[in-house]
C-alpha positions in Angstrom: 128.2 102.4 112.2 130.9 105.5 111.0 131.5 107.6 114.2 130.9 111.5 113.9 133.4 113.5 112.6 135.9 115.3 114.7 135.2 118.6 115.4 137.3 122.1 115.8 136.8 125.4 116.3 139.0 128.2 114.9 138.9 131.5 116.6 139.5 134.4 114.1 138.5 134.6 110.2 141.5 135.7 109.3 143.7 134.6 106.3 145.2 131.9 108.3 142.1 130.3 110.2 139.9 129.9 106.7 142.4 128.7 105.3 142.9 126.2 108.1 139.5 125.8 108.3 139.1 125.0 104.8 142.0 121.9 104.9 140.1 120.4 108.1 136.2 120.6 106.6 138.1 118.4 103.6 139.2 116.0 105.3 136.0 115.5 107.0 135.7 117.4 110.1 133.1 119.6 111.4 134.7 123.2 111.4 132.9 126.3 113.0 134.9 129.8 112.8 134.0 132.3 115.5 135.4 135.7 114.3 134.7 138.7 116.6 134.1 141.2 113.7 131.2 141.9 111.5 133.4 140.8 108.2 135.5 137.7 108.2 139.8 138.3 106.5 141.3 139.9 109.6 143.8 142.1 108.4 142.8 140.7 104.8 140.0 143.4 104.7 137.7 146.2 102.6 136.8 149.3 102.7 134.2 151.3 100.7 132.7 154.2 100.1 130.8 156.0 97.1 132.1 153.4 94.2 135.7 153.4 95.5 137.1 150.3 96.5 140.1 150.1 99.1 142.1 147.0 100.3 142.9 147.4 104.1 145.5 145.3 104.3 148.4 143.9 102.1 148.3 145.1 98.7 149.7 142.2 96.6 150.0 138.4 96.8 153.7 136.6 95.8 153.9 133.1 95.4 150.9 131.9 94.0 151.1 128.1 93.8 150.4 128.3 97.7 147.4 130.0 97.0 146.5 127.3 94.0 147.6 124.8 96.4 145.0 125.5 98.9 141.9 125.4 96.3 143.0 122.2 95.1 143.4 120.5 98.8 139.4 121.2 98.9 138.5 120.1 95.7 138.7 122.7 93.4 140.5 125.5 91.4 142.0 128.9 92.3 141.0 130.1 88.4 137.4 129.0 89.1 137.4 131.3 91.4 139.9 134.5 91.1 142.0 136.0 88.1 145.5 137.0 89.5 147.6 139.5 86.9 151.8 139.7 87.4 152.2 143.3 88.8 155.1 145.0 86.2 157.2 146.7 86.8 157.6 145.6 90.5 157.7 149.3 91.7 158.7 152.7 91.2 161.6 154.1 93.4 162.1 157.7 94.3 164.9 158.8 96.7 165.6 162.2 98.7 168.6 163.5 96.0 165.9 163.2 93.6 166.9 160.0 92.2 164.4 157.7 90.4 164.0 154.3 88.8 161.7 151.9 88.0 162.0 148.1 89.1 161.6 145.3 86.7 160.8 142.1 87.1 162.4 141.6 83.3 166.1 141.1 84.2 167.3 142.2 80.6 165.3 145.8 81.7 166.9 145.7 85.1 170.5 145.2 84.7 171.5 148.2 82.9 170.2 150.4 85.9 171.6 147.9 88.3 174.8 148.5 86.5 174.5 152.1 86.6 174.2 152.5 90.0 176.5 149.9 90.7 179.3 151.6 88.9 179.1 149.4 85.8 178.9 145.7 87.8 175.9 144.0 88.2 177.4 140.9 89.8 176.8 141.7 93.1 173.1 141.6 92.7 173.3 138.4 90.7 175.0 137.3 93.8 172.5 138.3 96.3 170.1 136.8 94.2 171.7 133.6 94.1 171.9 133.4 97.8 168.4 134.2 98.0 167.3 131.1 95.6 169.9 129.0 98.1 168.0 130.0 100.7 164.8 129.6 99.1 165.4 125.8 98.4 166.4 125.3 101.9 163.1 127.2 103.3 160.6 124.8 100.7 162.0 121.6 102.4 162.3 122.7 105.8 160.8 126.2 107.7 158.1 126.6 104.9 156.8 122.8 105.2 156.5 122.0 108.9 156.7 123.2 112.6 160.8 123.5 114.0 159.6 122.5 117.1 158.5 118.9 115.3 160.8 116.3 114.5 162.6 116.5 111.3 162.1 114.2 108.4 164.8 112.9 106.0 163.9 115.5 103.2 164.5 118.6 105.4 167.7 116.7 107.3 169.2 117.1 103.9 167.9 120.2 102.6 169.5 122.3 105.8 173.2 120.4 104.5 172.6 122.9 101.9 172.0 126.4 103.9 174.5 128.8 103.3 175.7 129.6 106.4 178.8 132.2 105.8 176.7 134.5 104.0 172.5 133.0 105.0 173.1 133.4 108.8 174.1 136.8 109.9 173.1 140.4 109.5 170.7 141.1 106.9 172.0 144.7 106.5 175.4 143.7 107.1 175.0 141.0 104.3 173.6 143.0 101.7 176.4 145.7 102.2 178.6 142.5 101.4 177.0 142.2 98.0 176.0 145.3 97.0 177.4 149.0 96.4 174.9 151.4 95.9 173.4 153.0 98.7 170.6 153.5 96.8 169.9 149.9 95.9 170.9 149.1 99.8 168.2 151.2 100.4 165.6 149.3 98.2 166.6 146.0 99.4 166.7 146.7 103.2 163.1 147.7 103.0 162.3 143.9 102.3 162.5 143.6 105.9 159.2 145.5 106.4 157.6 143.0 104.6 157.8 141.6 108.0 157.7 144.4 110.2 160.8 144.8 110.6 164.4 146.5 110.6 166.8 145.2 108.3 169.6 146.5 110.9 168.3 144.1 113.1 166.9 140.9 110.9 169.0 137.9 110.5 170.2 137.7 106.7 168.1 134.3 105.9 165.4 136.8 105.2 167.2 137.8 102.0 164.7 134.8 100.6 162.0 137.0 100.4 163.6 139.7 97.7 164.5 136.7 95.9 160.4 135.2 95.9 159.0 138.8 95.0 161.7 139.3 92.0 161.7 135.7 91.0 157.8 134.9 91.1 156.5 138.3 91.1 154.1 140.3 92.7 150.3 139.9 92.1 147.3 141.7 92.2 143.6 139.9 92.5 141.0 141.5 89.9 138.7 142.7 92.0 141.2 143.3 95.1 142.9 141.0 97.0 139.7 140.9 99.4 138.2 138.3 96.7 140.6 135.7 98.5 139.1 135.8 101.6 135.3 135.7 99.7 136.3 132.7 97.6 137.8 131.0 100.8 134.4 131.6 102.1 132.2 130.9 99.7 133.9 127.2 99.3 134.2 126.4 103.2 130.7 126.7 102.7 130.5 124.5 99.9 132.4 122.1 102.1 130.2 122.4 105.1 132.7 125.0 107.3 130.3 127.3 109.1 131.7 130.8 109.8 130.2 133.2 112.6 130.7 136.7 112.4 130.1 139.2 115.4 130.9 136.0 117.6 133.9 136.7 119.7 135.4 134.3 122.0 135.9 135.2 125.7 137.7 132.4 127.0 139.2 128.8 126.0 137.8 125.6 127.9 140.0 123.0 129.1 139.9 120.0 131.7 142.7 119.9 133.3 145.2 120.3 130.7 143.5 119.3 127.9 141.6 121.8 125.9 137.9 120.8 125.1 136.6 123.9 123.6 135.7 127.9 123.5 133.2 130.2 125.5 131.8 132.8 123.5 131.0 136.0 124.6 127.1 135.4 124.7 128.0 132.6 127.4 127.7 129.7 125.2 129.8 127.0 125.7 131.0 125.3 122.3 132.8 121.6 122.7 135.3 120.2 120.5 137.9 118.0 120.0 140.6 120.9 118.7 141.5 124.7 119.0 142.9 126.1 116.5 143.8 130.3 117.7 143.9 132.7 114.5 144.0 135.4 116.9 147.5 137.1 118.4 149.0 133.9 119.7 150.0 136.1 122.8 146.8 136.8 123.8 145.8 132.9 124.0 146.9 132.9 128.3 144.3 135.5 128.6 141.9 133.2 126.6 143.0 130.0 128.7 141.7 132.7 132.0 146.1 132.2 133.4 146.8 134.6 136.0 149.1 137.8 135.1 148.6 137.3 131.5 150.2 139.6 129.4 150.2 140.5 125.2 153.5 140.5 123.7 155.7 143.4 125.3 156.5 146.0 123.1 160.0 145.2 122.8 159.1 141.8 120.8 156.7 143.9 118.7 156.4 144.4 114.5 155.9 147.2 113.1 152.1 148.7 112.6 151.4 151.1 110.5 149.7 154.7 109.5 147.3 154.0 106.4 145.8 156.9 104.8 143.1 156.2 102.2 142.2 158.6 99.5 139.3 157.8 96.6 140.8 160.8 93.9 138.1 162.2 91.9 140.3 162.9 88.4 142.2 159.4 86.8 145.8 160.0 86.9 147.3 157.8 84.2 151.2 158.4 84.9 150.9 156.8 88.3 151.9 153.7 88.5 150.9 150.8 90.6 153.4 151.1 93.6 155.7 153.6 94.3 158.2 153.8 97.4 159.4 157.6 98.4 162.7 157.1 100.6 163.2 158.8 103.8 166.8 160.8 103.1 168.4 158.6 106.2 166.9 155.4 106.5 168.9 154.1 109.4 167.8 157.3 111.4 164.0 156.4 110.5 164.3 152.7 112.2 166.0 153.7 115.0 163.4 156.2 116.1 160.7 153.1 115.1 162.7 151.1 117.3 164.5 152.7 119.4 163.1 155.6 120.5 159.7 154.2 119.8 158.0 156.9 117.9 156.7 157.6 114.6 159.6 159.1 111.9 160.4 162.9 111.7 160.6 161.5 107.9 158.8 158.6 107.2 159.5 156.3 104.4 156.1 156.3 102.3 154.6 153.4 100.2 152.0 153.8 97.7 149.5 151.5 96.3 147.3 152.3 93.4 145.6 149.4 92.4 143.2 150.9 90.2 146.2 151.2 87.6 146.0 148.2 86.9 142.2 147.3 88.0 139.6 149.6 86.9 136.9 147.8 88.7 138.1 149.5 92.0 136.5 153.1 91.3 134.2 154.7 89.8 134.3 155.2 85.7 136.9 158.0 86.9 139.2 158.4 89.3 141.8 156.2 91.4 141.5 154.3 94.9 145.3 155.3 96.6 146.6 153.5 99.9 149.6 155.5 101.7 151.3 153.8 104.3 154.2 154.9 106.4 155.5 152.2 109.3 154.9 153.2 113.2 155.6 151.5 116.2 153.4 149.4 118.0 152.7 151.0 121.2 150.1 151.1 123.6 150.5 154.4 124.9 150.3 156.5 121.8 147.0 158.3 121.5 146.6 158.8 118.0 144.1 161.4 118.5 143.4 164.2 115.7 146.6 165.9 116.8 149.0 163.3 116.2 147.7 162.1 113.5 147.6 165.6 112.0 151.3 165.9 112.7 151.5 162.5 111.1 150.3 163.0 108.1 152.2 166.6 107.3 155.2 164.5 107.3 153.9 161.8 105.4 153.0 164.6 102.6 156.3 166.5 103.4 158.5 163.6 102.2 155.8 163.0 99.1 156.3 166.7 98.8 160.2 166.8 98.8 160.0 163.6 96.6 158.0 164.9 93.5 154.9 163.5 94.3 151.6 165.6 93.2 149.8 167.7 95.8 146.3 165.4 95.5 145.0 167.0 98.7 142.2 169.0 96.3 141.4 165.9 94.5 140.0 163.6 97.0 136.7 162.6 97.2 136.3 160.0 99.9 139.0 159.5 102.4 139.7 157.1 106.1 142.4 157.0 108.2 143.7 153.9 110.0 146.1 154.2 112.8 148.5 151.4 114.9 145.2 152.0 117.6 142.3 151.4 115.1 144.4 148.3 114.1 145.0 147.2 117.4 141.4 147.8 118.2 140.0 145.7 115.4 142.4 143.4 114.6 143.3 142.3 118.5 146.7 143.1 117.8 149.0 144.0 120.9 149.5 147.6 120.2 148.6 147.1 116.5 151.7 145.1 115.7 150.8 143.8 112.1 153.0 140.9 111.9 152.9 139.7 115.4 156.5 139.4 116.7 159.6 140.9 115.6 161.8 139.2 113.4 165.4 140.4 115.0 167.7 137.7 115.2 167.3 133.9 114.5 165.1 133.2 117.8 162.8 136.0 116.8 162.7 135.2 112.6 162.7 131.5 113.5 161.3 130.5 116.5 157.8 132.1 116.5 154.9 130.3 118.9 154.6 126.9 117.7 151.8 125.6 116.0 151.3 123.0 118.1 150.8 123.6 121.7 152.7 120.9 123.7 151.9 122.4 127.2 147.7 122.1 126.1 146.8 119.2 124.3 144.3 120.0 121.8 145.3 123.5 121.1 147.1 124.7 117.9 148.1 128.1 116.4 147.2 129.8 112.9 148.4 132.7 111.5 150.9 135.6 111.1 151.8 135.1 114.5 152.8 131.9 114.5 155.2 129.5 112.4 156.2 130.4 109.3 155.3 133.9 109.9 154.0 137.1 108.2 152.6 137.8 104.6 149.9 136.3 102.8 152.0 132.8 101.3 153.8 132.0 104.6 150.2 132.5 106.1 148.6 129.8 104.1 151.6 127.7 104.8 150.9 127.9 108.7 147.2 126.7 108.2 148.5 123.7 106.0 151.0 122.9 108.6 148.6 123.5 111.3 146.2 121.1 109.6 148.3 118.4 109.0 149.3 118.7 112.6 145.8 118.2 114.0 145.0 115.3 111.3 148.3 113.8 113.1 147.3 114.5 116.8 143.8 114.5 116.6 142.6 111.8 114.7 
């Protein structure tokens, strides 16, 4: 007679915890997700309103295999279920003294305006590039493959003979000025570091990998917006028996003794099983486990969080393109104040996503769907009531304003706001800190909560919050490392 199959309980349908959830149910466990919300994807998430349709969250997808990867571990195909198209160019770059380019993906495109602005030379970049693909062979054997905090295997005791450590192992900022020139392109490359919430003043330099990933493997958008991901992932776990429970937050984590043997959910309910796996904020787990004086992450350890403006335009506006970036004129002054002074910019650096560029199905038969992001700190005390985020916005459209940009303020016909306190709100996130903690310095790029809890048996981690990290590849990565960790323990 077989015995029953192991059971776990993921708290959170985000990115991380279907993805997780998806690698358990296929290797035979019993998987039930408990997600607080009324819509499972966490931060992965959609808004709409009269035919226009607005991702909430990150706004392309870069290294795809991981994606692929995680349809095949359950049986199936990423094409069966989603068509990705190569974002190109990468962006559009406009800077304070009016200076503009494009960014390529097509290197014979992109060295003549890296040469221009780099005073003829374009071997610097080539450089920084090269130590970005060191760095991202050292990261596929070792921090993108399994937990630091579990023992090495021979493959990654090799691979790390290989990190460059003069120039992989400092200052991001400080690195990049090593390489390159131009303060405009220093400009375009230290804004990688908001990719993961955070300053490239402070970052350590192995981070350069992730310039490297998005111009070497591209940027992707999902037909349909990237909130397809999160309905395939569904829509299989249910194929493979994963049972998903919206509007079913968890109040508290069960243990006996140490060991962890379950989750109470806010209705009282008591559900048993053999492993936790916490999608959530992993700082927010002592609160969970009912330990006395527990506290989110302190602001100092924060990520960024963001202002996110959301703006359905009535008319189609065929000389936009896809992304755009519009430079603050001092960018070191902007993250100190994000940082430091812990307040949102007097000029913001502002981001623009217009999928419907590229993706029709997103609006209306007219029109565009336009997300506007500028980066804010994650604080608790900030009201974000309509006076701040009045002021707010007048400086977003005062630097779009001073950058060229269109006044579009007459041409929108739906619109939402979401501030660091609507994210916080929804999401769980202390203070609305996006990416969980800060990546300044090695302890805080490197050394994230582990996902593998060895002071609680039986309880493991998921997510941005935890090893590997932020964005929607390293993500993934966590809930196949996280599954292979409770296979290992568990079983």
């Amino acid at each position: 007679m077989s015995s029953p199959p192991k059971r776990a309980v993921v708290i959170g349908a985000g990115l991380g915890g279907l993805g997780v959830a998806l690698r358990l149910a296929a290797q035979g466990w019993q998987v039930d997700i408990h997600e607080q919300a009324a819509t499972a994807g966490g931060k992965m998430n959609r808004w709409t309103a009269e035919g226009y349709r607005f991702d909430t969250g990150p706004s392309l997808i870069t290294m795809p295999w991981v994606f692929e990867e995680l349809f095949a571990a359950a049986g199936s195909s990423l094409s069966n279920h989603l068509t990705l198209h190569r974002v190109e160019p990468i962006a559009s770059y406009h800077y304070d003294d009016g200076t503009h380019f494009v960014h390529t993906g097509c290197l014979p495109d992109w060295l003549p305006t890296v040469r221009k602005l780099e005073g003829g030379d374009a071997s610097g970049f080539l450089a920084f590039m090269a130590l970005g693909a060191k760095l991202f062979n050292v990261s596929q054997a070792t921090f993108f493959k399994r937990s630091p905090f579990e023992p090495p295997d021979r493959d990654s005791g090799r691979a790390l003979r290989d990190m460059p450590l003069r120039r992989g192992w400092g200052n991001y900022a400080r690195t990049l000025q090593h390489y390159i020139r131009s303060p405009h392109l220093r400009q375009l490359f230290n804004r990688y570091m908001t990719y993961v919430g955070s300053s490239p003043y402070q970052a350590p330099a192995t981070l350069a990998v992730i310039p490297f990933v998005e111009y070497a493997f591209g940027g992707w958008h999902v037909q349909g917006g990237l909130y397809r991901i999160v309905e395939a992932l569904l829509a299989l776990g249910e194929e493979r028996g994963v049972r998903c429970h919206l509007n079913s937050a968890v109040t508290g984590i069960t243990r006996k003794q140490q060991r962890i043997t379950g989750v109470q959910l806010v209705n009282g309910e008591v559900v048993q099983a053999d492993a936790v796996i916490m999608n959530g904020d992993a700082s927010w787990t002592d609160t969970l486990l009912g330990r006395p004086g527990a506290q989110p992450l302190p602001e100092a350890k924060r990520s960024l969080s963001g202002l996110i403006f959301l703006f359905g335009l009535k008319s189609t506006r065929p000389d936009q393109p896809h992304h755009q970036v519009f430079f603050s004129a001092d960018y070191q002054t902007e993250f100190r104040q994000l940082f430091d002074e812990r307040r949102f910019p007097d000029d913001p650096t502002v981001y623009i996503n217009m999928p419907s560029r590229s993706d029709r199905s997103m609006v209306p038969e007219t029109g565009e769907v336009m997300f506007v992001m500028a980066n804010a700190p994650a604080n608790e005390q900030d009201a974000w009531d309509g006076a701040m985020i009045a002021e707010a916005r007048a400086r977003v459209f005062n630097r779009l304003s001073r950058s060229g940009f269109p006044d579009i303020r007459a041409d929108v016909a739906v619109s939402n706001v979401w501030t660091p306190k609507n994210i916080a709100q929804r999401y769980a996130m202390p203070g609305g800190a996006i990416y969980g903690q800060v990546s300044h310095g090695w302890r805080g790029a490197f050394l994230r909560p582990a996902n593998r809890s060895k002071r609680w048996p039986g309880l493991y981690y998921v997510g941005g919050s935890t090893h590997p990290g932020g964005g929607t590849p390293t993500v993934l990565m966590s809930a196949d490392i996280t599954a292979r960790l409770v296979v290992q323990h568990e079983s």
